[in-house]
Structure formats: C-alpha cells, structure tokens
N, C-alpha and C positions, 0 to 999 in steps of 0.2 A: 504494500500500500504506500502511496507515495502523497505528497501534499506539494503545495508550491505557495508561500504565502508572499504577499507583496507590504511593505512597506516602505514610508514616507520620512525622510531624514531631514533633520532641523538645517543639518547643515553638510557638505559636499566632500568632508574631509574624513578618511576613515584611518585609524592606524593599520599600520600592514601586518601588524601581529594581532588580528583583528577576533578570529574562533573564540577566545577565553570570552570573549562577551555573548557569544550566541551560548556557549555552554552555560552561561549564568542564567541566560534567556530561557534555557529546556529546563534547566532545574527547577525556573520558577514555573514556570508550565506546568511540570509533574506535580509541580508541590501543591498549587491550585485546585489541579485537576484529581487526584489522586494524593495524599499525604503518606499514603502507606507508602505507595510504590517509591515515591524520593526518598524515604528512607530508606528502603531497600536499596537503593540503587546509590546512594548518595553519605548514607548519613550510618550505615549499620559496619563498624569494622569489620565483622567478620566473611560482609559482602563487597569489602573493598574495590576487589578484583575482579568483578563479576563480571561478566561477557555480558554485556546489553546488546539489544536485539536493534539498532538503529543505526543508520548511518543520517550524516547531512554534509549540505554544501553552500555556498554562498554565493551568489551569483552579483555583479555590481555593472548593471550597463550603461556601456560608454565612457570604463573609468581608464582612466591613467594614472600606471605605478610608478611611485617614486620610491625613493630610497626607505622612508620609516612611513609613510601615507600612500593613503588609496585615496586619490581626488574622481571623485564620480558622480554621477546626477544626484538627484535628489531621491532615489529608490532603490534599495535593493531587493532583491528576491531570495527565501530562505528555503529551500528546498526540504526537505524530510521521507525519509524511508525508510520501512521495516516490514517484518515478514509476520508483526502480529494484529492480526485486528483491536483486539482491545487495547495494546499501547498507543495504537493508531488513532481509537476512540476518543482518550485521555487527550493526546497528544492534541487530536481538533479541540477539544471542550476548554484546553487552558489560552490556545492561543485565543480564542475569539472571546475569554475576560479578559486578556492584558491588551487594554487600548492602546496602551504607551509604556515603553519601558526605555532606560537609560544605556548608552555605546559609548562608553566612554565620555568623549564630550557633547557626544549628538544625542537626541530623543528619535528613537523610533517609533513612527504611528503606524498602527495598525490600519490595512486600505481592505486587503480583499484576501482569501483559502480559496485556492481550486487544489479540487481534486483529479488526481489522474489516475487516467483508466490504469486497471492491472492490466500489467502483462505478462504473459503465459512463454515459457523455454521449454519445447519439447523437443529441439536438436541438441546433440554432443557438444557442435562448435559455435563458438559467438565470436562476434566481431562488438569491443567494447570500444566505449571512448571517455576517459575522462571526465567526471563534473566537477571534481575535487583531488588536490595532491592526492595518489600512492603512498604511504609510508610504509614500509618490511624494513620491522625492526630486527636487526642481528638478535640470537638468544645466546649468542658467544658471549658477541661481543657490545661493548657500548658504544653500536655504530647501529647508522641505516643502509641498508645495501640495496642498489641498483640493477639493472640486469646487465650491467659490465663485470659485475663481481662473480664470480664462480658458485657462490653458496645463495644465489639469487632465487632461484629454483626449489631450495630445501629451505630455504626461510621460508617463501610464501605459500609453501605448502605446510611448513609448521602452523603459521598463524589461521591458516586455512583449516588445518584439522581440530584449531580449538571452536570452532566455530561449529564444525561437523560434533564434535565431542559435545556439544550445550545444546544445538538443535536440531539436528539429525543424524543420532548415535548409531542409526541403521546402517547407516552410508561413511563412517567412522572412516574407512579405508580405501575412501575416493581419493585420486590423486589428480590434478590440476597440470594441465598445459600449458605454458605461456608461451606465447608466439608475436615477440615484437612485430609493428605494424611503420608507427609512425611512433617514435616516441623522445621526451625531450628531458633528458635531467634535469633536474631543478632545486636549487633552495630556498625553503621557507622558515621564517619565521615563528615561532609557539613558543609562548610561554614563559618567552624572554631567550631561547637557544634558538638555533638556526641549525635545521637538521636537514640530509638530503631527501630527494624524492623524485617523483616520474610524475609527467603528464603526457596524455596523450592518446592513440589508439592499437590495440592490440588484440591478437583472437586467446579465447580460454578453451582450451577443450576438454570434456570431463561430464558427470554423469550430470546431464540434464536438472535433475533437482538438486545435485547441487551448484550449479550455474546459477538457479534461480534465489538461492540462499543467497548467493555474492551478491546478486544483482538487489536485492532485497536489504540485506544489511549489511553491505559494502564489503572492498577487499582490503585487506594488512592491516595495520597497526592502527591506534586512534583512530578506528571508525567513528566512536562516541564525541570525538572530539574535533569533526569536520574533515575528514579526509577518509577516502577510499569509494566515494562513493562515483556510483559508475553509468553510462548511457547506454542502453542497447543501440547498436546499430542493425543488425541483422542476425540470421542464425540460420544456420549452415547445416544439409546433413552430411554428417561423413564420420569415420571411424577415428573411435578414439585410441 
C-alpha cells in the first residue's frame, strides 16, 4: 500500500540532511494514530531493533542542491509504503490530524493523500528504479558498500533475508539478483554523517513475493528512515 501526501512549505529552503525530520513527522503520526504501536516501535527497548514494515521517500520539485540546503518550490511530496494494511490505516488517520507540523525552520501544511493503486509482481524479474538512496550496510564492517565492492551481493542479501526472516519466514531462503542497469554512487547526508549509497535503475531477480516484499517495504538498510524505497518499472518473465 502506498500513499503520496502533498505539502505546502513556509518557506523554499530545506536542509540536505533533511529525513531526521520526516522521521519525527511518522512518529508523530503513529503516536496520534495509534499510541500503542509508537511505543512499540519507538519507545519499548526491548523493541529497539525491530524490522518495521515501511519504507518512505521524499520527493522536492524543481529543487536545487547545494552544498548543506535543498532550495525548492514551495511543496514537497512525502511518499509512504508498506506491505501492511492496518499500518497503512494508522498511517492515513494520523497524517490527515497533523494540519501543520515543524522542518526544521519551515512549517509544513498539510494540502492533499492520494492513494495509489496496488501493484501486483507475479514475474521473477523486475526492472526497479530508485525513489530514494540504497543504503547496504556492511555487517563487517562500519562501512556502506556499493556494487563496486565485492561483498555487495552478500550484504544485500543479508539485509534482504532479515526482512524474509520478520515477514515471510516461508521464503527465508530466497536469494536476490542484482543486475546493475543504470546506476550512480552517491553520498548522503543523515544524521549528521555522510554515508555512501546508489541511485538509480537496476533489475532484481528472485521469487516473485519476495520482489513484492522489497517493493512494499523497501531494499537495505534505513528503510524506516527514508531510503531504499523503490519504482516498479516493469517485470519481466524469465528464469531465475
């Protein structure tokens, strides 16, 4: 299930280490909408670590990056996706009480939620594209790896199978294709660190449901926290 929410900025300036504020924005969301579930997800240590079921992305049109700011129109677009209906429920009920919320130095107004159609993966191979950095976090090491790295392939099938291990334990032992397309390294900004990453497009090939899991709640690391989340372009049938 997927959302696209628009809003309306006081003013045209955004930092470039920008996520930490939309993460503040879902928490408040959940915590509106549901109290329980943000503690679960937020507030219980012993759930610290928990695999949440959501990816998002940010979308800012017609901006221009600079070095610490994103100079962009007066709107951006907050994208949202996950593979659960009822998070999905919560998720609509909170944003359409928070009329206005705080970005740092800007106010976000609430304009307008569409919803978009689901879409159904019942080919092996996809052809994805970027809405949001990649990050595959090393489990070595205290790095991000790229697919110039040689462990590029056993990382994002690491992260890949904690995903398969939380929400489809049947499929535990799916393994993931990656098949660069078009793709561009990149560094971003979070959090205050600058960590590497990929944008771009590339094919997955791998067992249908779980293609649809990625495409649902994103691929690597920080899904929860604005990155990994992905565009179908098409889907392909062929052998995996």
């Amino acid at each position: 299930m997927r959302f696209s929410v628009e809003y309306k900025l006081s003013n045209i300036k955004v930092p470039i280490d920008y996520r930490a504020g939309f993460v503040s924005l879902l928490k408040k969301i959940f915590q509106v909408s549901n109290p329980k579930l943000y503690k679960e997800f937020y507030e219980n240590n012993e759930n610290k670590n928990i695999t949440k079921p959501f990816t998002f992305s940010i979308y800012f049109p017609n901006c221009n990056i600079k070095k610490e700011e994103i100079v962009t129109s007066d709107k951006l677009i907050f994208n949202f996706s996950t593979n659960s209906y009822e998070l999905a429920t919560y998720f609509y009920n909170g944003v359409i009480k928070i009329k206005e919320y705080p970005l740092f130095d800007n106010i976000m107004k609430f304009e307008k939620l569409h919803y978009e159609p689901e879409v159904k993966i019942t080919e092996n191979v996809c052809l994805f594209k970027t809405m949001s950095c990649i990050l595959i976090e090393s489990k070595k090491e205290d790095k991000y790896v790229t697919p110039d790295d040689k462990e590029f392939i056993e990382e994002l099938n690491y992260h890949t199978t904690i995903l398969l291990k939380n929400f489809m334990p049947h499929k535990i032992n799916s393994v993931i294709e990656f098949i660069p397309i078009k793709i561009n390294k990149t560094v971003v900004k979070h959090f205050g660190i600058t960590v590497d990453g990929i944008l771009g497009e590339f094919i997955l090939k791998g067992d249908p449901e779980c293609l649809k899991l990625i495409y649902d709640v994103g691929l690597g690391s920080r899904r929860n926290q604005g990155f990994g989340m992905l565009k179908l372009i098409t889907q392909i049938r062929g052998d995996c």
